[in-house]
N, C-alpha and C positions, 0 to 999 in steps of 0.2 A: 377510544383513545382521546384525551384532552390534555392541556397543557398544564406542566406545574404550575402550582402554585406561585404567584410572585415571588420575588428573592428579597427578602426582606434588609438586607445588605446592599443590593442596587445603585449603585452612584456612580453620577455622570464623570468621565472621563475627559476632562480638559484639553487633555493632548492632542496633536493633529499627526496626520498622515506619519509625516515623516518622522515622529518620534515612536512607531510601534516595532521599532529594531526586529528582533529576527523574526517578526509574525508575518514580515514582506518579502516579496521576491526580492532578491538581491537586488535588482538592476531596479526596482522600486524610486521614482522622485515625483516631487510637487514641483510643476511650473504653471506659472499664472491661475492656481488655484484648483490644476486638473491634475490627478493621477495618472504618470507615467509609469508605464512597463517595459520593459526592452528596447526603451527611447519611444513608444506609440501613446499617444491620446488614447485613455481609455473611453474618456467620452467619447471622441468621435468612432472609435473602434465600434463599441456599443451602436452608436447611430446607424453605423455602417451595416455592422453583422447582426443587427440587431439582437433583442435580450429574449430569456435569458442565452448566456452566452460563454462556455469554460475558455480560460485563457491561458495558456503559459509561458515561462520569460524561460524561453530553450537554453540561455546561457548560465542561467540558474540549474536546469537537468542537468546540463554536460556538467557543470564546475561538482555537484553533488557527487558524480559517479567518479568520478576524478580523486575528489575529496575520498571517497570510500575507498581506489584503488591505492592511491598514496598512503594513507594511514595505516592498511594493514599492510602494501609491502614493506614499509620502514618497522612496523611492531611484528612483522611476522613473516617474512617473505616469501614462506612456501606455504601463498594464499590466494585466493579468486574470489572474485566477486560476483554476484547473481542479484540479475534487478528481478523482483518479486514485481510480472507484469499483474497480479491481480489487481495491484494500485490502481494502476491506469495504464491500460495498451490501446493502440491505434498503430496501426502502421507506419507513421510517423516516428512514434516512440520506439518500434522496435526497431527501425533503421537506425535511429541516433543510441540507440543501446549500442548495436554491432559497432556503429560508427567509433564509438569510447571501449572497446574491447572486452566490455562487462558480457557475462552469460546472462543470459535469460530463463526463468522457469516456467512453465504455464499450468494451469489446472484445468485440465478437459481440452475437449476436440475444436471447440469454439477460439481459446485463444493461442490451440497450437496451429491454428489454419492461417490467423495472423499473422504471424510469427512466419509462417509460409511466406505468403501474401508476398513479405517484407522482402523475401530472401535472408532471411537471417540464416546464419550457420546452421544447418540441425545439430551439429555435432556438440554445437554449446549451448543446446538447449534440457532444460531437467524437466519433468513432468511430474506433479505432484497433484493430490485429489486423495480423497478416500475411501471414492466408490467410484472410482474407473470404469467406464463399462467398454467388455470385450470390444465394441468398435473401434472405441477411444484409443484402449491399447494398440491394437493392430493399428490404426493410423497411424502411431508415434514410433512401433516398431520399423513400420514399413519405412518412415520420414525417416529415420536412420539418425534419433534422437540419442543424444550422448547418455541419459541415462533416466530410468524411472526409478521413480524414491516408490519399494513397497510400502502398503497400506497394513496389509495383512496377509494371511497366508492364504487365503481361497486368493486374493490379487497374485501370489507368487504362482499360485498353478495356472491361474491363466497365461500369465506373462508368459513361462517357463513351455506353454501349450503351443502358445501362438508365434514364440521367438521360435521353436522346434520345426514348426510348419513354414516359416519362411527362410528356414538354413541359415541363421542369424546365431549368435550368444550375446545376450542384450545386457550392458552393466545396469547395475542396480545398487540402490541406500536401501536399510531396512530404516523404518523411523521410528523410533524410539521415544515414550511418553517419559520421561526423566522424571515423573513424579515431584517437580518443581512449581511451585504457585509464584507467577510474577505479578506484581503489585501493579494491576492494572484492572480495566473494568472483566466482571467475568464473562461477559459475552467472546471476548478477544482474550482470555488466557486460554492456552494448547496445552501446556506442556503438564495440566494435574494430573492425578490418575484418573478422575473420573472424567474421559476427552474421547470424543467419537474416533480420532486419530492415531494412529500409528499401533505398533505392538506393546504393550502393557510390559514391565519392568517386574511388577508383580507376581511371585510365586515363579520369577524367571523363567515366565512364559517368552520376550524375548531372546533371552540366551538359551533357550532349548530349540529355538525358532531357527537360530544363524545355523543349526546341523542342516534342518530341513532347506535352506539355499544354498549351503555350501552342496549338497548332492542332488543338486537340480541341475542336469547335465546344459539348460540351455539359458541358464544365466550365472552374470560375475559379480559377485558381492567386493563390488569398491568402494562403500561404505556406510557410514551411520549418519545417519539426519536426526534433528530434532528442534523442536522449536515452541519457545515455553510464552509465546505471546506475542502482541503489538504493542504499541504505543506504552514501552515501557521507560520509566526515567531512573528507576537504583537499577546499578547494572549486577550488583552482586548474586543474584538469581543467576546471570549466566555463568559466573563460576561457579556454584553450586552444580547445575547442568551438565557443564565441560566437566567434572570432577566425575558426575555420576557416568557418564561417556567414555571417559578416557580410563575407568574403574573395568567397565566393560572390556575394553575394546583385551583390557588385562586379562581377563578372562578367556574369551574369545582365544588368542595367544594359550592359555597355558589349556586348557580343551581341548580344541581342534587344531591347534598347530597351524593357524591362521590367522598372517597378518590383516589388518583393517589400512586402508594407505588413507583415507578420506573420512576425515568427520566436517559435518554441515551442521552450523551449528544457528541455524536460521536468521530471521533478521528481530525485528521488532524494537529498535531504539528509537524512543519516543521524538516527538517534535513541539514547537514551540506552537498552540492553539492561539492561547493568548499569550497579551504581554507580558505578564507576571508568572509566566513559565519560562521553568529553568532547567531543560532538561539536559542529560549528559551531552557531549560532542562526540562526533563519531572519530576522535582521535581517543579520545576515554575508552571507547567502545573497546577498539582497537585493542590496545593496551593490556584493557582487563581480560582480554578474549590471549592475548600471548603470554601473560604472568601463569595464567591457570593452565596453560596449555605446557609450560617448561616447568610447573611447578608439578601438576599432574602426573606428567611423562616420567619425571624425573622419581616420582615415589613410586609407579610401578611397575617402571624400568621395561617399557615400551617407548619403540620410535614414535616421535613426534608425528604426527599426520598432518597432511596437507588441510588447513583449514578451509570451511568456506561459509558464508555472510549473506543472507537472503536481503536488502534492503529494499522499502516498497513505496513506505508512506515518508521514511524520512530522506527519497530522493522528489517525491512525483509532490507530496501535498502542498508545502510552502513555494514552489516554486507556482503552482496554481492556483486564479482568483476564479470568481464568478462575478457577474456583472448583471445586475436586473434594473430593471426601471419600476417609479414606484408609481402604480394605480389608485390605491384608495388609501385614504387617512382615518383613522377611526382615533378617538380616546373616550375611555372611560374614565373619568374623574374617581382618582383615590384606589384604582384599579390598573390598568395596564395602558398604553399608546401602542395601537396595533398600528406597523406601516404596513400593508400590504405589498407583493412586489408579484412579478408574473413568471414565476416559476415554483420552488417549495419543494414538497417532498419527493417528486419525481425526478428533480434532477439533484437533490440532497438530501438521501432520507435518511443520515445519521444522526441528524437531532432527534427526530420523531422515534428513531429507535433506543438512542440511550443520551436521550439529553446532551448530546455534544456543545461544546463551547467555541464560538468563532469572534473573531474581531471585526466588524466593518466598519467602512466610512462613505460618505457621500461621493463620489469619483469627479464631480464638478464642482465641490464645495473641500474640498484636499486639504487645504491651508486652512480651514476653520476648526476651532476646540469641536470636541465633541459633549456638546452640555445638557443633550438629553436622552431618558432613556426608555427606549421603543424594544419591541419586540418586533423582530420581521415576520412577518409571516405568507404564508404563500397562497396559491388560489384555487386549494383543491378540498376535495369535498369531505373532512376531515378537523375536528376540533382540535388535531394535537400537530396539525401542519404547519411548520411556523420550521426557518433555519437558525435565526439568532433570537436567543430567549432574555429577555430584559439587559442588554447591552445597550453599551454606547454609541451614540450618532447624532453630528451633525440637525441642525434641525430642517426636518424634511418638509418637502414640496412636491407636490405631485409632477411627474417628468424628471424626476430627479437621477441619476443612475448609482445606484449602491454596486459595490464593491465590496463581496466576503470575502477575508482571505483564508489559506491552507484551506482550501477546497480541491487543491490537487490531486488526493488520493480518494482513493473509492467512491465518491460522486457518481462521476460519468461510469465508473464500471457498476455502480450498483443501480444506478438511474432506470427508471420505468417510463411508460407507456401511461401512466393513472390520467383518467379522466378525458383518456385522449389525446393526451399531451404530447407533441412528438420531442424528441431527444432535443436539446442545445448542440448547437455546432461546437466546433473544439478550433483555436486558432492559436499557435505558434507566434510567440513575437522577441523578437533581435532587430540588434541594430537599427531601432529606425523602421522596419517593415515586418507587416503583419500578414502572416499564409495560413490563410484555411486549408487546415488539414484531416478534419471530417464535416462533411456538412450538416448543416441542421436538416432532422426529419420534416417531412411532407407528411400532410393528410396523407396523397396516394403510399405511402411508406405502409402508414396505418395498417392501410385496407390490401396491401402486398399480398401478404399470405391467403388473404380470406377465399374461400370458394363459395360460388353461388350455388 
């Protein structure tokens, strides 16, 4: 694995801090030439908590999930929201979820224990995965989880096995591959036909599927999920979707004599990487998600269903930075300006997976143009390690503290162990003060599991 090629378009970006509009956390300001987050010195945070170091502006998380529940109840009122924790959970995060009244989903045994941990409600929690295993399940049934989205149907005879054995009737989503391609990278489109997830549309393999749960004596088909992607910016796919869905759900109806009360119609509305990204608002979201749902209902003369909204990346990523310190300076002349910095692919391997785009700036140098342009890259043992690929920065010094932003989502949860490396701490910042609320791994963390 090595790095692209230069970008042959490349050029320095002038502007400072304060002009990269929504690429910042809200609460985002320049004073005396240091980057503020939540009213904190990111320099002295850095000093403090040393790098590298995730950070997020908590009044940026609440205002987003806010933001999400206000727009669909005014475009659709008979709706919920569910923060998709794959983005980013901590316990932290799952209390300030309950805390804003949003549901939560989790995939696997790992982040429904958090979720635990937290005390979050179980009742409003959704359980999603592909390949659940029987543990898994029985954990979630046991936690007396509001509902599992099936995978497939050998997942429905487990469920249906292990809710029987605990004297339970467990609700359940079947999720549906809507056969929709959303304009997004194909690593993160769901919803084609060719997708490891959900029941196939094809040859109506899922509508011969919904008899097989409807006579499953130990589960309740309360609804249809689907989700055709992430980080998407034309919303018109998810009416396409909701159309393919709410076609079903017609079916369904004139079949089995079986209403559907719930469709979940996932999350995946894009967010602002760079500057020069323009993606939908999640009151657009909103909107297109209630036009298609009355326009739908209305041509196949089924009840409107309770809608629901998985958001993950466009609550958790832009309200979170990372914070590194830079070590070594390298240029090659007519070639690239490597900064080096002390972290990289283990605590952000989305670049190194599919070329992601981020914005940084220098965190003590906040007020200066950014007039040259570096590649950051990280300190592990790997030619294609690097987080920012020929962007703009301030011009560096070693000790300096860079600043990526929309580092919020999938970071820390995708973050490794490589080369030893132990995890970055995670710190909460409002008002004026800053709370570590995971800490940074230890060597002994490392060495935890090992047996001699």
């Amino acid at each position: 694995m090595s790095l692209p090629a230069p970008k042959a378009d490349a050029k320095a970006d002038n502007r400072t801090t304060v002009e990269l509009g929504s690429v910042l956390p809200r609460t985002a300001t320049v004073k005396d030439g240091h980057l503020y987050v939540g009213g904190v010195d990111m320099v002295e945070l850095a000093r403090e908590q040393g790098t590298a170091l995730y950070v997020y502006d908590e009044e940026d998380l609440r205002s987003r999930i806010r933001e999400y529940v206000e727009a669909f109840s005014a475009a659709y009122p008979n709706s919920e929201v569910i923060y998709a924790s794959k983005a980013f959970l901590n316990r932290a995060m799952a209390k300030l979820v309950a805390e804003e009244g949003a549901n939560i989903d989790v995939s696997g045994g790992g982040e429904l224990a958090i979720a635990q941990a937290a005390g979050f409600p179980m009742e409003r929690v959704f359980v999603h995965g592909n390949n659940k295993t029987p543990q898994e399940l029985e954990e979630a049934i046991s936690a007396g989880v509001g509902c599992i989205v099936l995978d497939s149907r050998i997942e429905l005879d487990r469920v249906n096995e292990i809710a029987a054995r605990l004297g339970k009737v467990q609700d359940v989503y079947m999720r549906i591959t809507p056969g929709v391609e959303a304009d997004t990278h194909e690593y993160i489109r769901t919803g084609m036909e060719d997708s490891k997830f959900g029941f196939t549309m094809r040859e109506d393999f899922a509508f011969n599927c919904v008899g097989d749960v409807l006579a499953a004596e130990n589960v309740h088909l309360r609804g249809l999920h689907m989700h055709i992607g992430s980080q998407i910016f034309k919303l018109q796919p998810f009416g396409e979707a909701i159309a393919v869905g709410v076609e079903l759900i017609a079916r369904i109806k004139e079949r089995y004599g079986f209403e559907i009360d719930d469709l979940d119609i996932g999350g995946g509305v894009g967010i602002a990487y760079m500057a020069t990204d323009a993606p939908a608002t999640i009151r657009e979201f909103a909107q297109i998600t209630a036009d298609a749902l009355h326009e739908q209902c209305a041509k196949f003369g089924v009840k409107e269903p309770r809608v629901l909204t998985e958001p993950g990346r466009s609550i958790a990523a832009s309200a979170g930075i990372t914070l590194y310190t830079v070590g070594i300076l390298k240029t090659l002349p007519g070639i690239r300006k490597y900064v080096a910095i002390d972290g990289g692919m283990s605590d952000n391997v989305r670049t190194a997976l599919y070329h992601a785009d981020y914005e940084a700036v220098i965190a003590n140098k906040a007020d200066q143009p950014r007039t040259e342009i570096v590649t950051l890259c990280g300190k592990h043992c790997e030619s294609g390690d690097a987080v920012v690929l020929d962007g703009s920065l301030q011009t560096p010094e070693l000790g300096d503290i860079v600043a990526v932003f929309g580092t919020g989502a999938y970071c820390r949860s995708m973050s490794s162990n490589y080369n030893g490396q132990p995890r970055p701490g995670v710190v909460f910042v409002k008002d004026g003060q800053a709370r570590l609320v995971t800490r940074r791994e230890t060597y002994a963390d490392l060495l935890a599991c090992d047996i001699d």
